[in-house]
Structures are given as structure tokens and as C-alpha cells.
C-alpha positions, 0 to 999 in steps of 0.5 A, a space after each residue: 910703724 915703719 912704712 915698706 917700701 920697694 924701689 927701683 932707682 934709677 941709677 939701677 935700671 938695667 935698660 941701656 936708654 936710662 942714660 939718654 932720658 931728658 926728663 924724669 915726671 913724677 907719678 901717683 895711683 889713687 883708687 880703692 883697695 881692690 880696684 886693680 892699681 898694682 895690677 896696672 903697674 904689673 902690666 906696665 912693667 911685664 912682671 907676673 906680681 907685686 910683692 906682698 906687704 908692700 904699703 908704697 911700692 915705687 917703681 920707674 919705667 922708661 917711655 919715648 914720645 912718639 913724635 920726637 923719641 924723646 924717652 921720658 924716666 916715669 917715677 910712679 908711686 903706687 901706694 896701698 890705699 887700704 883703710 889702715 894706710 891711708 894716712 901714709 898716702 897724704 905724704 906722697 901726694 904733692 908735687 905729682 906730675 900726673 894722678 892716675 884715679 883707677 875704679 872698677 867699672 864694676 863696682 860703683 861704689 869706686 867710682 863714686 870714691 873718686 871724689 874722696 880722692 880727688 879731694 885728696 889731690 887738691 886738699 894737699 896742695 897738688 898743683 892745678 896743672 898736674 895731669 889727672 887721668 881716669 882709669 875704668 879697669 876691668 873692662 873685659 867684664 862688661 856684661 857686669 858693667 855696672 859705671 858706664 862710659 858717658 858718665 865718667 866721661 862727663 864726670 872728668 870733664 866736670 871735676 878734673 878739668 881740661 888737662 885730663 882724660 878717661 880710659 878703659 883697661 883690662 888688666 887682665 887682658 893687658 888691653 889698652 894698659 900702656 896707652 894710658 901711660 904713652 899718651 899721659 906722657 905725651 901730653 905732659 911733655 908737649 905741654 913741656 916742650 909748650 912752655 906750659 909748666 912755669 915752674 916744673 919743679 912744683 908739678 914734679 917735672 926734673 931735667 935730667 942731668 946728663 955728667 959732662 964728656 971727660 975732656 970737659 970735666 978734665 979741663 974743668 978739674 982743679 988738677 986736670 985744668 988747662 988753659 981755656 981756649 982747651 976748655 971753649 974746644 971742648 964745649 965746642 965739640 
């Protein structure tokens, strides 16, 4: 069985800012069928739906830290976590700079799901540094409320530990949608910037590799090459 995927690359994003970003970190959405994952996406990227079938939807957006502007490119994987496709999400799991766990704050049986997939997280060798934040969706419907805040609060402090953080969305009314995104991103690039990740790489974190100025790669092309007080001029500039 083939797996379908729908992406956006990043050399085909249409956004001019795609060339200025200075790190790519890598994301994952883990949670029931049904709890609202793709619908987080959809708001994320203004777009009115998904499409149908899709088992691992993969989709890039852009976000600039606050303080610095320093624009970030969100790889986020978005798979079908159905029955039927769970084998398939295991291949996606490692090497994620952030998990996004996302329940219905309806449904109980969802949240208490979180453990599955938190041991999922670490049973394929996530990294201990990875990001983990806990997404309570359909929180516009609190009169059918049935997780309350303060546990899950407690629960991801227990099981998630200190690089993690809790928030409540509604999709449906795009509240607080982008902030779980923002302020993720935020903290992981503070923790880059902090010297926080040994070794990025394992944790899903790429510099992004601007090409050279043209006088650069012309003086460092084997036919173009001139004499190198022309190439140090260039760096300099």
C-alpha cells in the first residue's frame, strides 16, 4: 500500500520571506482520529480544507520571532492517525523538533490517548529535547467540557517535562490557533540561539543555506575564477 502524500516544498512557497529564513524546524501532530489535527493546520494556513485521503499531509509555513524577526520555515507533518494508518505514522516520528498532541476537551477518551502517543514519541527514539506542546481543541464548546484545565495542566508537566506547554484552541473559531505555533517556535529558536541544542540536527533543527552573491560564486568558479585578492574583496563586501 502506497502512502499519499500532499506537500509544499519549500523552493515553491510563493511567500517572497521564503529566501530570508535562517532555520527550517521540523513538526509533528499526534492525537486521535477526529480530534481536530488537520483542522489546526487549515487555520494555521488560511485554507478552507484538507484534502480527502490524504494519509501524511505535509505542509510548510513561515513565522518570525518577535523579538528578533528572525523568520523561521515550519516543516509540519500532519499524519492520519486512523486505525488503519498508524503503522505508517512510526516512520515520521524521529527526528521532530516539536510534537503537537492535540485532544478534544470533549471527549476524555483522547485525552487520556495522550499517553499512547507520547509513548510513541519516545519508544522511536524521539529526542529528549524536542518540544512537546498540548493541544485541548474545541474549547469554544466548554458547557460540553468534559477534560478540565488544571489536570492536563498537571499531566504535562508530569509526563512532558519542562520543554513543554499546554493550550486551549478553538478551530472553529480560530482562537488562539496561531499562538500555539508562534510562541512553540519562539521558544525553540531561543533555545537555539542559547545554545540549547548540541546537536540540532537530531532534533530536526537545519540552517538554512542561503546561495552565495554572484561575485562570490564568480570568483569561485573554476572558469569564472580570478586571483584572490578579487575573491577576499567579495567576502569582504
Amino acid at each position: 500500500m502506497s502512502i499519499e502524500i500532499r506537500t509544499m516544498p519549500y523552493m515553491q512557497l510563493e511567500d517572497p520571506n521564503a529566501e530570508k529564513c535562517e532555520y527550517k524546524i521540523k513538526y509533528m501532530l499526534l492525537g486521535d482520529y477526529g480530534v481536530g489535527k488537520t483542522s489546526l493546520v487549515n487555520c494555521l494556513l488560511q485554507r478552507q480544507c484538507g484534502a480527502d485521503g490524504v494519509i501524511v499531509d505535509h505542509v510548510e509555513k513561515i513565522l518570525a520571532h518577535k523579538e528578533s524577526g528572525v523568520l523561521c520555515l515550519l516543516d509540519i507533518i500532519d499524519p492520519s492517525c486512523s486505525d488503519k494508518n498508524v503503522a505508517f505514522v512510526h516512520k515520521y516520528v524521529r527526528r521532530r523538533t516539536c510534537y503537537v498532541l492535540v485532544f478534544d476537551v470533549t471527549n476524555r477518551v483522547s485525552f487520556e490517548r495522550l499517553n499512547y502517543w507520547l509513548n510513541m514519541i519516545k519508544e522511536n527514539g524521539a529526542s529528549p529535547l524536542s518540544y512537546i506542546v498540548v493541544v485541548g481543541n474545541k474549547c469554544d464548546l466548554d458547557d460540553q467540557r468534559s477534560v478540565y484545565n488544571k489536570e492536563v495542566v498537571q499531566w504535562t508537566r508530569q509526563y512532558c517535562g519542562l520543554f513543554s506547554c499546554y493550550s486551549e484552541v478553538s478551530c472553529k473559531e480560530n482562537y488562539n490557533v496561531n499562538k500555539v505555533f508562534e510562541n512553540s517556535m519562539s521558544s525553540i529558536y531561543e533555545n537555539i540561539v542559547a545554545g540549547g541544542y548540541v546537536r540540532p540536527y537530531d532534533v530536526g533543527i537545519t540552517m538554512i543555506q542561503r546561495p552565495l552573491p554572484q561575485c562570490v560564486t564568480d570568483c569561485i568558479s573554476p572558469v569564472k575564477r580570478k586571483d584572490k585578492r578579487c575573491l577576499q574583496s567579495c567576502i569582504v563586501l
